[in-house]
VEXTOR-926263 format. One record per residue (C-alpha): residue number from 1; chain; x, z, y. Coordinates in pm, whole numbers, plus 50000, padded with zeros to 5 digits. Last residue first. Layout:
N
seq;mol;xx;zz;yy
NUM;A;X;Z;Y
...
end
This chain:
701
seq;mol;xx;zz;yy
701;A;49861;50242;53017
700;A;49891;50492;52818
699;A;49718;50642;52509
698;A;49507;50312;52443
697;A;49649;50281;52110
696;A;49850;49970;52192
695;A;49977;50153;52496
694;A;50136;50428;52317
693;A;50282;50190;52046
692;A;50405;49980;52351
691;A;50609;50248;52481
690;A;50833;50282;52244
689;A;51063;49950;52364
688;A;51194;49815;52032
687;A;51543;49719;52005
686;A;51704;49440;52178
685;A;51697;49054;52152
684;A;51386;49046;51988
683;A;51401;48850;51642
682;A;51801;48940;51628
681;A;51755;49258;51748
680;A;51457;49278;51430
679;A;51751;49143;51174
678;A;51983;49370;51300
677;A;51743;49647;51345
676;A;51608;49598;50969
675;A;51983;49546;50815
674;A;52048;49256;50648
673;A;51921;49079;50293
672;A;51687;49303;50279
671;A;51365;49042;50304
670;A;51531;48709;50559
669;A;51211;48462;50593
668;A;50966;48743;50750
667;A;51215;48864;50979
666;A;51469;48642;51162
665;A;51335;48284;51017
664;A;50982;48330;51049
663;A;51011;48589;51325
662;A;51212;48347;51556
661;A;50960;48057;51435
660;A;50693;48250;51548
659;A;50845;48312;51890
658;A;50941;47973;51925
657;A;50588;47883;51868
656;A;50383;48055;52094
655;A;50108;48116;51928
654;A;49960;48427;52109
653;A;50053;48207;52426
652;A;50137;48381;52746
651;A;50499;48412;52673
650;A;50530;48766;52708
649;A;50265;48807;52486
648;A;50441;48655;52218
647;A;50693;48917;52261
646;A;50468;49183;52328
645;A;50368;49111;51941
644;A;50708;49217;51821
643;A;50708;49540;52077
642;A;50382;49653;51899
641;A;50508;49555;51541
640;A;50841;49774;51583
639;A;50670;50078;51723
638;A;50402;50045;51429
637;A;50695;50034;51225
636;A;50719;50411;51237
635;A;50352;50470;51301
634;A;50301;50322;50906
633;A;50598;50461;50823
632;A;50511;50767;50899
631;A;50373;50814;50522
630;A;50731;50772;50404
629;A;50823;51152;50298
628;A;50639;51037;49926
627;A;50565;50662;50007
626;A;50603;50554;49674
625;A;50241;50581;49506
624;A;50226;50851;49271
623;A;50251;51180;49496
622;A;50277;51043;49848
621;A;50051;50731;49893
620;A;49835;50900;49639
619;A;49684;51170;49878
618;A;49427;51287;49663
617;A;49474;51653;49586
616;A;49704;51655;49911
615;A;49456;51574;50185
614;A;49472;51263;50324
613;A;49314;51121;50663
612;A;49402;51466;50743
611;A;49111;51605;50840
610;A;48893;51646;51177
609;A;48603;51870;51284
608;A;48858;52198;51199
607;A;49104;52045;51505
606;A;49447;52024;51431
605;A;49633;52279;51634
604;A;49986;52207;51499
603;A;50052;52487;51296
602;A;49674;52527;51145
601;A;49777;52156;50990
600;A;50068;52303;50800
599;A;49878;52660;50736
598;A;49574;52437;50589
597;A;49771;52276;50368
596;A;49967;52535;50266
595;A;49650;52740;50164
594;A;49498;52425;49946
593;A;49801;52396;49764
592;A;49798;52818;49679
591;A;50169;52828;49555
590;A;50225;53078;49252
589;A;50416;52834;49019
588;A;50613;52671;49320
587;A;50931;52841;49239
586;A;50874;53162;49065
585;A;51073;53433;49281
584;A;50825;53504;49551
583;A;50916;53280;49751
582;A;51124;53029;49557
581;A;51052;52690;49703
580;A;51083;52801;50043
579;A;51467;52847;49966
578;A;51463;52587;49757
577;A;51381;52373;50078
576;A;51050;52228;50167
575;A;51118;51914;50332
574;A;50879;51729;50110
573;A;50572;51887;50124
572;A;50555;51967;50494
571;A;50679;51564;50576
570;A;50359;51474;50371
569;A;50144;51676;50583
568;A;50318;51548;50891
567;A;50224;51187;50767
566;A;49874;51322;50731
565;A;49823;51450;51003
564;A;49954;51120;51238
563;A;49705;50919;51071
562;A;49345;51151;51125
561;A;49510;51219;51439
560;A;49579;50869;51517
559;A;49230;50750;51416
558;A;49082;51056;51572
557;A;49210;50954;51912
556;A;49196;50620;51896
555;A;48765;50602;51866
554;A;48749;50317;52114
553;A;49068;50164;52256
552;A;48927;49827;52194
551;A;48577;49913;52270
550;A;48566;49644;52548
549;A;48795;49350;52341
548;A;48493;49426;52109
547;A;48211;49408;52372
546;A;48388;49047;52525
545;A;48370;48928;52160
544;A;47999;49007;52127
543;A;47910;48824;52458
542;A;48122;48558;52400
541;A;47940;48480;52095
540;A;48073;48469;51791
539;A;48031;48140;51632
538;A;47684;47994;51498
537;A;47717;47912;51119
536;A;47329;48017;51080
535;A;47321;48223;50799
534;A;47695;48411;50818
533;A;47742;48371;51179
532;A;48048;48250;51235
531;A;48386;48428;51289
530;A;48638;48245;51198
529;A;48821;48069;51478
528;A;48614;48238;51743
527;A;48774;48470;51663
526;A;49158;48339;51723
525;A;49079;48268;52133
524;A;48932;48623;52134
523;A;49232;48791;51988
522;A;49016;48999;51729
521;A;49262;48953;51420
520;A;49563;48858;51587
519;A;49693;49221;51684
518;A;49657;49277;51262
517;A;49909;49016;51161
516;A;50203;49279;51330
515;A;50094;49539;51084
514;A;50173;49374;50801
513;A;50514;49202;50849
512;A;50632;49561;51000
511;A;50496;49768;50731
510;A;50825;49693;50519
509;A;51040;49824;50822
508;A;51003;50234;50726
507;A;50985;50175;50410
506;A;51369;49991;50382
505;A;51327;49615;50277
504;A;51235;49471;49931
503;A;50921;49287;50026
502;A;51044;48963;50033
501;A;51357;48941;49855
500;A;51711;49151;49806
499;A;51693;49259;49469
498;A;51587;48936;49339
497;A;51889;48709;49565
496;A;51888;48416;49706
495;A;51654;48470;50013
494;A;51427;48287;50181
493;A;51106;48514;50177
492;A;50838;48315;50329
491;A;50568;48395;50046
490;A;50659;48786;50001
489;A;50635;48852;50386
488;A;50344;48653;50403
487;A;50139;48856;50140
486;A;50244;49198;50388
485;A;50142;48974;50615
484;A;49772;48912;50408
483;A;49726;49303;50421
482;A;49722;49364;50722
481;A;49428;49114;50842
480;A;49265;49208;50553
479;A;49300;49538;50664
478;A;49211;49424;51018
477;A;48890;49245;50880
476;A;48798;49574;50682
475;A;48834;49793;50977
474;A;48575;49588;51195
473;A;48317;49643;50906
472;A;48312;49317;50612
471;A;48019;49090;50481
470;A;48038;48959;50153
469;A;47772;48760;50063
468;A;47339;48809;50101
467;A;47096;48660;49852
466;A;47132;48906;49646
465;A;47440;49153;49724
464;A;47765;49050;49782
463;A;48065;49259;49695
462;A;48143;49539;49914
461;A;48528;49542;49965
460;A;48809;49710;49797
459;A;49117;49493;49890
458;A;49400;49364;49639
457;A;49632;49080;49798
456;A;49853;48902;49555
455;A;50173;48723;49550
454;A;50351;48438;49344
453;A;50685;48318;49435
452;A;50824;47988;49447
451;A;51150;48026;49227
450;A;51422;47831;49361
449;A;51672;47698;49134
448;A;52040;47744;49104
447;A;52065;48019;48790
446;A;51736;48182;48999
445;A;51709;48141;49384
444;A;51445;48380;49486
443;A;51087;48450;49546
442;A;50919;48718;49369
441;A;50692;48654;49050
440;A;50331;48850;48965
439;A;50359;48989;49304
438;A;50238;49317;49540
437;A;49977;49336;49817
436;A;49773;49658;49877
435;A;49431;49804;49966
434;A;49258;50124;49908
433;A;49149;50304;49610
432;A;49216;50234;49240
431;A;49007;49971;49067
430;A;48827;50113;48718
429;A;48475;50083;48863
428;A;48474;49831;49121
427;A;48551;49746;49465
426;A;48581;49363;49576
425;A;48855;49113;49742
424;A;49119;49038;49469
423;A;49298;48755;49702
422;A;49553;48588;49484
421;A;49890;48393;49698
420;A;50065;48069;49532
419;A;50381;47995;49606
418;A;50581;47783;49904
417;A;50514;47453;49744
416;A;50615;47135;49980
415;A;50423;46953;50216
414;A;50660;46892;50523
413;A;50480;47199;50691
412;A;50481;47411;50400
411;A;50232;47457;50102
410;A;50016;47753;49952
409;A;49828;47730;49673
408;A;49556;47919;49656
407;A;49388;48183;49394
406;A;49064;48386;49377
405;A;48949;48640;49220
404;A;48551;48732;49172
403;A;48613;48696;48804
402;A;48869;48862;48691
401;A;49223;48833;48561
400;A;49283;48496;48691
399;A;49362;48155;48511
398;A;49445;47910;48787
397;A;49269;47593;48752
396;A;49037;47691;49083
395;A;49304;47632;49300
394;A;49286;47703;49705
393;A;49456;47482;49905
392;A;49645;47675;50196
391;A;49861;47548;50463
390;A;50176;47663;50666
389;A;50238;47534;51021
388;A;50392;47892;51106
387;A;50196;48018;51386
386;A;49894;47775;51374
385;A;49891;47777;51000
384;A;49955;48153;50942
383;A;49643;48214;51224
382;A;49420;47940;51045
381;A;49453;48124;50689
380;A;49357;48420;50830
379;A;49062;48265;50966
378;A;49008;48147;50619
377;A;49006;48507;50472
376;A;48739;48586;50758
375;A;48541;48297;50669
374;A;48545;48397;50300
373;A;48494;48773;50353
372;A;48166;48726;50637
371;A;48266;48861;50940
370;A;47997;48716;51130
369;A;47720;48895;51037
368;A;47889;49190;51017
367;A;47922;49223;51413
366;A;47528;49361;51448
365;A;47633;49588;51247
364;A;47910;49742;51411
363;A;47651;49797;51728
362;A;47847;49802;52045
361;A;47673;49856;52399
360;A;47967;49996;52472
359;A;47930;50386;52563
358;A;47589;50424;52382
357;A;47638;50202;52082
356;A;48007;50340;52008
355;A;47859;50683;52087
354;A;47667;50657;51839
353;A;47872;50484;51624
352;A;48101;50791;51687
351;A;47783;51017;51631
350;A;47752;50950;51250
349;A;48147;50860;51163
348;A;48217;51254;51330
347;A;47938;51412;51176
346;A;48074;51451;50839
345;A;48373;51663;50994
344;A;48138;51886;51163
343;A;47964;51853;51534
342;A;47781;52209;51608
341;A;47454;52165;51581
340;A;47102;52252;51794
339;A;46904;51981;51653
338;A;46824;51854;52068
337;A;46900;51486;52048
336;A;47106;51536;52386
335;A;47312;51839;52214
334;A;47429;51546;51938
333;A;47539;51324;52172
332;A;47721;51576;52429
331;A;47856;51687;52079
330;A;48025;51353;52006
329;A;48188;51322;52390
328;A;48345;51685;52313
327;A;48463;51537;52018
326;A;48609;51264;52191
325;A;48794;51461;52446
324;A;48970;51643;52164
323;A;49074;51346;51994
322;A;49224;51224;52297
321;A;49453;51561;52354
320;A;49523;51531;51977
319;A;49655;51195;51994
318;A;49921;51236;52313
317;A;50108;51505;52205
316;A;50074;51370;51824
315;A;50284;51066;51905
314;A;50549;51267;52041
313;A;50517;51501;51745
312;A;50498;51207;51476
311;A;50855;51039;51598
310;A;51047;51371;51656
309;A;50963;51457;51324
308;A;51053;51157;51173
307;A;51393;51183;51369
306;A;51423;51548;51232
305;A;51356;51410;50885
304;A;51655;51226;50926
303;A;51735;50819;50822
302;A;51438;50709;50964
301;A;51579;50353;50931
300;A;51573;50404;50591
299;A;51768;50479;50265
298;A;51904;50837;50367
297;A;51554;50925;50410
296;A;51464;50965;50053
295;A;51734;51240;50000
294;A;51696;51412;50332
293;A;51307;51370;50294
292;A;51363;51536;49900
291;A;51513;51840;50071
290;A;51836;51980;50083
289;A;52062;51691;49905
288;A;52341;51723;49649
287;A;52177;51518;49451
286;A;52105;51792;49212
285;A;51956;51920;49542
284;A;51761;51617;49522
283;A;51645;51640;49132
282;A;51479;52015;49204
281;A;51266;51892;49531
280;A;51162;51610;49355
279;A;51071;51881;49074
278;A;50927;52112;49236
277;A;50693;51867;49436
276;A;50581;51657;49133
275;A;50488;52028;48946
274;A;50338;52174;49272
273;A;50128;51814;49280
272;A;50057;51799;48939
271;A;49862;52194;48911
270;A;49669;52075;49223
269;A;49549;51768;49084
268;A;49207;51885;48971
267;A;49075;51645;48756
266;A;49021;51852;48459
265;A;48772;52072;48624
264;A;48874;52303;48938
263;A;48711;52085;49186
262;A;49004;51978;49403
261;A;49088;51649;49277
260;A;48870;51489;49485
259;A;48726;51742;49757
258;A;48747;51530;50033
257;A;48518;51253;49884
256;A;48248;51519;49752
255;A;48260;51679;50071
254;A;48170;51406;50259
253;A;47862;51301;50006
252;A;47773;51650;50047
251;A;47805;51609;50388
250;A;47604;51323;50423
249;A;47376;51454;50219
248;A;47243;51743;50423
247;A;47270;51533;50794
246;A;46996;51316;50640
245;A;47025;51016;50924
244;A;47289;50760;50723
243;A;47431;50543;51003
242;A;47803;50582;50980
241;A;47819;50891;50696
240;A;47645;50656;50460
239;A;47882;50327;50649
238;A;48215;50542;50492
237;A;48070;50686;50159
236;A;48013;50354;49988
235;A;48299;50088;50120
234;A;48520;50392;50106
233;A;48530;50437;49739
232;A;48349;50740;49646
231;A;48000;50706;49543
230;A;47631;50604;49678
229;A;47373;50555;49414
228;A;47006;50405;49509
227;A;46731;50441;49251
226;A;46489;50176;49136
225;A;46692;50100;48859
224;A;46945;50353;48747
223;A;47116;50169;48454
222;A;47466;50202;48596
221;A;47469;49869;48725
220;A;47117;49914;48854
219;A;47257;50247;49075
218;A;47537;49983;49225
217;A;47269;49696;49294
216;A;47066;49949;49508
215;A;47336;50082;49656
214;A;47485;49809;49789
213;A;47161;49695;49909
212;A;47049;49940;50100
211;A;47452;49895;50281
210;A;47316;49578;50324
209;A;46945;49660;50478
208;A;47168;49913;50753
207;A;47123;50288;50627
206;A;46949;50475;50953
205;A;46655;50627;50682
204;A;46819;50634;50328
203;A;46666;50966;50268
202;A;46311;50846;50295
201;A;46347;50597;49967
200;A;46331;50896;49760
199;A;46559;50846;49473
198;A;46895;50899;49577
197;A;47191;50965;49323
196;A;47526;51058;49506
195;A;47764;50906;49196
194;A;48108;51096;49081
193;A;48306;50963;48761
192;A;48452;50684;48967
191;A;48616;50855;49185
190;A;48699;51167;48946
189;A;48837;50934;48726
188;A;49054;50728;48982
187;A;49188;51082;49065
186;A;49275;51202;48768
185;A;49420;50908;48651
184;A;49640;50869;48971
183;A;49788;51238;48954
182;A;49871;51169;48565
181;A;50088;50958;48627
180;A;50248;51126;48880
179;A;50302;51402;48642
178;A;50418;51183;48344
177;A;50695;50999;48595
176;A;50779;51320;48758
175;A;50827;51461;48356
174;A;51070;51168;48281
173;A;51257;51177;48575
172;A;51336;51522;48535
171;A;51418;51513;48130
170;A;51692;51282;48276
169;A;51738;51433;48580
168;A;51877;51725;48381
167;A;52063;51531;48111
166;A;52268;51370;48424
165;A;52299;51733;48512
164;A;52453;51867;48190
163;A;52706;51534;48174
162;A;52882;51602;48513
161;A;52738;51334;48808
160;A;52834;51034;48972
159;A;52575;50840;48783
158;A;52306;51069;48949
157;A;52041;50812;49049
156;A;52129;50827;49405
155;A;52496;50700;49306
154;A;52342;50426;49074
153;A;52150;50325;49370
152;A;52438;50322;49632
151;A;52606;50072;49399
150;A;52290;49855;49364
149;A;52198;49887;49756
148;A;52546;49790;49846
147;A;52614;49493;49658
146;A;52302;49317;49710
145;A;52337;49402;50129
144;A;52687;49282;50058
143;A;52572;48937;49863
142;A;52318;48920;50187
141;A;52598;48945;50451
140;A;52791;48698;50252
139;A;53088;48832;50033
138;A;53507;48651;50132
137;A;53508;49107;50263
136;A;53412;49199;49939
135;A;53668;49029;49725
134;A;53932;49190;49977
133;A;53757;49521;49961
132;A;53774;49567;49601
131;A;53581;49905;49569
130;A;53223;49790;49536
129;A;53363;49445;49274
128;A;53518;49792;49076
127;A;53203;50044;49119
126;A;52979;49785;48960
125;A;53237;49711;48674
124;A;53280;50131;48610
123;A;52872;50184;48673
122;A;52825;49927;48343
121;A;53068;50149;48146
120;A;52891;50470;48293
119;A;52540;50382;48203
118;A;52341;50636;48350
117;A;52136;50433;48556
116;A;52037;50187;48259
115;A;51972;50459;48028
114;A;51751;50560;48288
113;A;51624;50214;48335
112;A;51473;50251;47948
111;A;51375;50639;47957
110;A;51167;50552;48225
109;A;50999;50238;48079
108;A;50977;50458;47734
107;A;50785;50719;47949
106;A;50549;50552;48108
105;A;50458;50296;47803
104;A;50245;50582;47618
103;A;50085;50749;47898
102;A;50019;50367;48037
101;A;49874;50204;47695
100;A;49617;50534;47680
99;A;49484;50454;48049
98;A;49485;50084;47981
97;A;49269;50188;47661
96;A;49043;50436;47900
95;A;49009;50179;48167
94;A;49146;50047;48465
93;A;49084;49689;48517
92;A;49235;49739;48945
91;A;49551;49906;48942
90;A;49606;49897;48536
89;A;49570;49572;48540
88;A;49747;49466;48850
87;A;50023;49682;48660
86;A;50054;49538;48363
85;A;50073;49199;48499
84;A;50388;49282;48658
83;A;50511;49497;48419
82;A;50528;49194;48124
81;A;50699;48968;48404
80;A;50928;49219;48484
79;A;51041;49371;48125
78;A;51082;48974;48030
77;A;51324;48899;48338
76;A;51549;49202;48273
75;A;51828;49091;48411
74;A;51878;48841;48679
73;A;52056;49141;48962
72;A;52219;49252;48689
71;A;52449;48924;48620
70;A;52434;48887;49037
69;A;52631;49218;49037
68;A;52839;49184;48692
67;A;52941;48818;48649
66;A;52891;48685;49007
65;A;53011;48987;49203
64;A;53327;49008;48970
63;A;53404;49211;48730
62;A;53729;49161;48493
61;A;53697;48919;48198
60;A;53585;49060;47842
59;A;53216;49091;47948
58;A;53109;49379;47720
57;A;52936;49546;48010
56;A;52743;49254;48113
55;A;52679;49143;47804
54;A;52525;49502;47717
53;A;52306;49486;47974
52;A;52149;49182;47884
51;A;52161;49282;47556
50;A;51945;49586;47658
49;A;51720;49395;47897
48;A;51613;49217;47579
47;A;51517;49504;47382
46;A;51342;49607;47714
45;A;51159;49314;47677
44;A;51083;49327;47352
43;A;50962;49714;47399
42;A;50728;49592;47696
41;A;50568;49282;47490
40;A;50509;49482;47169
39;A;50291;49748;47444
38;A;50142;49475;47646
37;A;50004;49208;47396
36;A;49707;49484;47261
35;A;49499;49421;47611
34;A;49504;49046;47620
33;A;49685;48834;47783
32;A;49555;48474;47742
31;A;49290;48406;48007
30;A;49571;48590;48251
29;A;49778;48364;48190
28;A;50015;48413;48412
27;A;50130;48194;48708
26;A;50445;47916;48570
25;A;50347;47678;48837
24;A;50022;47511;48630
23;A;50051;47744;48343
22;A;50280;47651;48049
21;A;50453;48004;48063
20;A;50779;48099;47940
19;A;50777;48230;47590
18;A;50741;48594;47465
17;A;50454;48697;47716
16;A;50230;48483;47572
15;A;50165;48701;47213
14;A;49962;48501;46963
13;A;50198;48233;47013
12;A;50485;48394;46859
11;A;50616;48785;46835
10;A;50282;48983;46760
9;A;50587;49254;46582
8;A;50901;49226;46592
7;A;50911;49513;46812
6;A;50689;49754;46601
5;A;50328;49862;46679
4;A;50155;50070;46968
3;A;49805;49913;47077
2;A;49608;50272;46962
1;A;49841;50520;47006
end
């Protein structure tokens, strides 16, 4: 490969992953790293993960939680850092020498923690501090949460296991890894290798002047001046379907985005997806598990598919009904304009805004205005200071890995540094889908000093145009709105321990911090906190914020549907049993994808003008992004975060601040370092009241 060299190799000041940092708080240096530092960098730090290991395991003196638990628990400092900024990289700089660099990293870094997970000396020590229950019982309730997830993760790894099926997983862990791999570059390819040329200025009649302009600038970046191109990240083909009034291209432009992966070329991801099924299926009952949602379940709050199920069906009782009702609403629309149609999947966005306009005098783009990215970003930066008394400085001396970042510093009530946070705002060629938060450095207390951590928010906005900035939809301010507490929850993390921090919490609890953030955004009392008016600085108007709070509710039904499909999709997948897996006596080899999917959502009546807001060819959450029999989550903790929010509620002040201080210190402050219910009973007093999901999404009232 092309970056690929020896170990020894690039080692000095050429290379700045092999010495600490001398960046203002230790952040990387991005205006440093270059492409070829990654591969040396990644074999010396597994080199030195290695002897790290091997200390551990060669430690003459019997194990203890400090020399063997807490001794793992700071290994493999190098290997982090290094993967850390490979991966914003390869998430969102994506290109064909990033893409070579990951096939050939993936499968050393697997090999490297397998040998890690299968290392039976190192198991013995971990297995000995597990089993000594009078050392264990003098343990804090974090130093047992540490305990417990690293014993119970060599178990789930296999360590437990006769030689011949420890090889298995082995060569199974290593061809998932390839597979999913292989999943995302097919995808981000096919995103970014598709463009909806227009050059007749008549087919972009209904298109707001911004979205125009989008287009415009995106067709002279690809050397297509005086044309418009629309693609297939969301901020392109969502506001074309909105307002665009050439039925014809909006649903090829629809069909294009549904049909990723799905094309038969060498994108298609239907050939991964039996393979990454099969073989998560294959390594649980090795396991000793049924399914893979029995295996991944064990680890949540979930804990049974049957409980997931029960979850999504009593949700879906209520969505589809809604859903139903809407469409009908849609076609009314469309019969009034007299085409004579029948209301399609790419019609929905069209006549919804519609409808929006008609039923709530509600015009999304007359509400752009004053959601300008900057202002919104600082109203999010008002709500964490008027909850929490934390403030945010931003730092312009901070190297960043592209240019449109940007970097603050965030600081305490008494002044002092609680880490720095990155906000990676636009869409871009070589930037994967969707939104997420993640960290260059977590927060925790290393050889007695505490390391401020260092987060970062990725979004996939529309840039500014000329003469015009940033402007976000409604669903872009609540997914910046989302995505910033998932950046809280790695900045207030108290904890002492790596394995333990921020973010590291069961799946089904880690959406909590995020979701919660997003009842602020259109409080009325917090927007007029940020929303101004773009060109004149004039703040929302009463008027406007009185037609939001109207349309509140607007649209639920397909939302949820949309939602609750997929996660039900995702549960189809994954608690398929061998049994199911060998019809026909080959496994998964003959398996139409495209035919299961539609038999799983044929099963529970979802309507044909409505798709999961997944399908399987490019649902990444599930098939290279972690949440593989986890999509629920999102409604899971969305009972959590609607009872949380009551709670402020309750006290008639959306800032109340012994409530925020209570989820400060109970949730946001305290990772994995307890159970999620005892950590949320201790927030709440009791556990969640389901109701208020229902009533959040306008289902009850």
């Amino acid at each position: 490969m092309i970056y690929s060299c020896n170990s020894t190799s690039n080692k000095g000041t050429d290379n700045p992953f092999f010495s600490d940092y001398s960046t203002p708080n230790g952040v990387p240096p991005f205006d440093l790293i270059k492409a070829e530092h990654f591969i040396p960098a990644f074999e010396e730090g597994m080199k030195r993960h290695n002897a790290e290991i091997a200390s551990i395991v060669n430690n003459p003196e019997p194990a203890t939680f400090e020399n063997t638990i807490v001794a793992l628990d700071e290994s493999g400092r190098m290997l982090d850092k290094v993967g850390a900024a490979f991966s914003v990289m390869t998430g969102t700089m994506s290109d064909s020498i990033y893409q070579s660099l990951e096939k050939e990293i993936t499968p050393k870094r697997t090999e490297h923690y397998d040998n890690i997970n299968f290392n039976t000396a190192l198991f013995d020590r971990i297995k000995a501090v597990h089993d000594d229950t009078t050392s264990v019982a003098k343990l804090t309730t974090e130093q047992k949460m540490l305990l417990d997830n690293t014993y119970k993760s060599f178990v789930r790894s296999g360590i437990l296991l006769d030689g011949s099926k420890q090889t298995r997983l082995r060569e199974i862990n290593k061809e998932l890894s390839s597979a999913s791999l292989a999943f995302n570059q097919n995808l981000l390819k096919e995103t970014d290798s598709y463009q909806l040329v227009i050059e007749n200025k008549e087919d972009l009649a209904g298109l707001p002047e911004d979205v125009i302009a989008a287009a415009a600038k995106t067709a002279k970046d690809k050397g297509l001046e005086g044309k418009w191109v629309f693609g297939l990240s969301k901020p392109s083909w969502e506001p074309f379907l909105q307002y665009a009034e050439n039925r014809d291209l909006r649903e090829k432009l629809y069909k294009a985005m549904y049909m990723r992966a799905d094309n038969g070329n060498e994108f298609d991801n239907k050939e991964n997806i039996k393979k990454i099924v099969s073989l998560r299926l294959e390594k649980a009952n090795i396991l000793g598990y049924n399914t893979h949602a029995d295996y991944v379940l064990e680890r949540t709050m979930a804990k049974t598919p049957d409980n997931v199920m029960d979850l999504l069906n009593n949700i879906w009782k209520y969505a589809l009904p809604q859903a139903k009702k809407e469409l009908a609403e849609l076609q009314a629309i469309a019969d009034k304009e007299g085409k004579n149609i029948k209301v399609e999947s790419w019609d929905w966005w069209y006549y919804a805004e519609k409808l929006r306009k008609e039923k709530y005098a509600l015009d999304e783009e007359a509400l752009k205005p004053y959601f300008q990215a900057d202002n919104v970003r600082q109203g999010v930066f008002a709500v964490a200071n008027k909850l929490y008394g934390i403030t945010f400085k931003q730092r312009t001396d901070v190297p960043v890995y592209q240019q449109d970042v940007k970097a603050y510093e965030v600081s305490d009530v008494d002044g002092s540094l609680i880490g720095l946070i990155y906000f990676d705002d636009f869409a871009r060629q070589g930037k994967r889908p969707g939104a997420w938060m993640s960290s260059f450095r977590k927060q925790e207390v290393f050889k007695g000093d505490f390391v401020h951590p260092l987060i970062y928010n990725v979004g996939n906005y529309n840039p500014p145009t000329e003469g015009k900035p940033a402007l976000l939809t409604i669903d872009q301010v609540e997914t910046m709105f989302h995505e910033f507490g998932h950046g809280l929850h790695g900045l207030l993390s108290k904890c002492t321990y790596n394995g333990v921090s921020g973010t590291a919490v069961a799946r089904d609890f880690v959406e909590l911090p995020s979701q919660i953030m997003e009842h602020w955004a259109f409080e009325p009392e917090v927007l007029k906190m940020y929303a101004k008016h773009y060109e004149t600085g004039e703040v929302i108007p009463q008027e406007l914020i009185q037609k939001i709070q109207n349309a509140g509710y607007f649209n639920q039904g397909f939302r949820t549907t949309e939602l609750v499909a997929a996660a039900i999709l995702d549960m189809n997948w994954y608690t398929m049993t061998s049994d199911s897996n060998a019809k026909g006596g080959d496994g998964l080899k003959n398996l139409d994808v495209n035919k299961f999917e539609a038999d799983a959502m044929n099963k529970i009546g979802l309507i044909p003008e409505i798709i999961p807001r997944y399908r399987s060819t490019y649902f990444q959450h599930i098939f290279s992004g972690g949440y593989s029999s986890g999509y629920y989550s999102y409604l899971w903790s969305e009972v959590l975060d609607s009872d949380a929010f009551n709670a402020f509620v309750e006290k008639g002040n959306i800032f109340d601040q012994e409530t925020a201080k209570s989820f400060r210190e109970n949730v946001l402050s305290k990772g994995g370092s307890d159970e999620p219910m005892t950590l949320y009973k201790k927030f709440r007093g009791a556990e969640p009241n389901p109701v208020y999901l229902l009533k959040n999404r306008g289902f009850v009232k």
